[in-house]
C-alpha positions in Angstrom: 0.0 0.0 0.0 1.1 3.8 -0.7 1.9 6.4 2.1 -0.5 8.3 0.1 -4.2 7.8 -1.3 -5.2 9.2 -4.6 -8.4 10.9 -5.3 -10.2 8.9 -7.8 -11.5 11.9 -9.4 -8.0 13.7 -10.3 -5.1 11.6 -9.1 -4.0 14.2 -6.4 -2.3 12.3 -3.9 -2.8 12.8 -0.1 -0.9 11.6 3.5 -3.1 10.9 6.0 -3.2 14.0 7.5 -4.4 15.6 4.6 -7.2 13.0 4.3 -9.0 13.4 7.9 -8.0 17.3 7.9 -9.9 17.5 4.4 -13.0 15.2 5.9 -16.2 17.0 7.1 -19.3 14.1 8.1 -19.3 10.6 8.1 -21.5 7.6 6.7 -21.2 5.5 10.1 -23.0 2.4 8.7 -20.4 2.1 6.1 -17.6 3.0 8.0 -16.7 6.1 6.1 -15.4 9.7 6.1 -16.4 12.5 3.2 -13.8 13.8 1.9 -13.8 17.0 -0.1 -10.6 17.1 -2.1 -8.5 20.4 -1.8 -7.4 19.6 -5.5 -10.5 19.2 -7.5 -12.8 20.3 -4.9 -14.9 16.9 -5.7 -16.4 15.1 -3.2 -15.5 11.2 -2.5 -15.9 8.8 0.3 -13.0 7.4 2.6 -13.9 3.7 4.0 -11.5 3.6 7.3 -12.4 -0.1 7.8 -9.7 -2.5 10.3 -7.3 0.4 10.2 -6.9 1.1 6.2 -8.1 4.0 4.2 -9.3 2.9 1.3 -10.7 5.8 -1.3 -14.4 4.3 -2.6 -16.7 5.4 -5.2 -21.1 4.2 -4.9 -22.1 2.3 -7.5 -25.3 1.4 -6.4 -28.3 2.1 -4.1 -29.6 0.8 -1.9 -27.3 -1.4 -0.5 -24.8 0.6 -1.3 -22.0 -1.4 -3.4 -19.1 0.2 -4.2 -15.4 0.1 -6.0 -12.4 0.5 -4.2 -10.1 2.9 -6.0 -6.8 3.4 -4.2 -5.8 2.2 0.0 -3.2 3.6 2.5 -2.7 2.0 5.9 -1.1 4.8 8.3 1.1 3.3 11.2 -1.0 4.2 14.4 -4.0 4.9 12.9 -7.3 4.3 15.1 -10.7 4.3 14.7 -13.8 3.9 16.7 -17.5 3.8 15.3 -20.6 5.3 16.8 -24.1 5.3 15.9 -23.9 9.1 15.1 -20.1 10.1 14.8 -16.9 8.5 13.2 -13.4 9.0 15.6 -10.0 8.6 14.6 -6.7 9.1 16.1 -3.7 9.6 14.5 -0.3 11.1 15.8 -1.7 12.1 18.4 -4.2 13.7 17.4 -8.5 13.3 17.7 -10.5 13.8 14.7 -14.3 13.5 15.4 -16.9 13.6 12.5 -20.7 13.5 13.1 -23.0 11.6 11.0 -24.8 13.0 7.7 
């Protein structure tokens, strides 16, 4: 895996950081971030399943399905799922986003 993720909609590459500082709600039931890329200014969704990012497009509802486009697994990376809000540490740091 990279120590970047690309966004599938124009290849910009991303650490981390960049991903959960550029993240601003979360799809808890699918284990996912939205991401609003700085780049493009597109937005995508970041599955943050057993530790890996992985950069997904929908391609169906209900359900939903979806392709996995690109994956980056940050050393010390955590996550924890709640009902209404998606949290993640990561250097130290607490990132908190609430449920759309």
């Amino acid at each position: 895996m990279d120590e970047k993720l690309k966004c599938h909609h124009c290849e910009s590459e991303f650490t981390a950081e960049q991903i959960l500082a550029g993240c601003h709600y979360s799809y808890p039931q699918m284990e996912a971030l939205g991401f609003i890329c700085t780049a493009c200014n597109k937005a995508s969704q970041i599955r943050v399943r057993g530790g890996t990012f992985q950069s997904i497009e929908v391609i169906s509802a209900p359900g939903p399905e979806w392709v996995i486009h690109d994956s980056l697994r940050p050393i010390g990376f955590e996550y924890r799922i709640d009902p209404e809000w998606v949290h993640c540490w990561l250097g130290g740091k607490h990132y908190e986003f609430k449920s759309k």
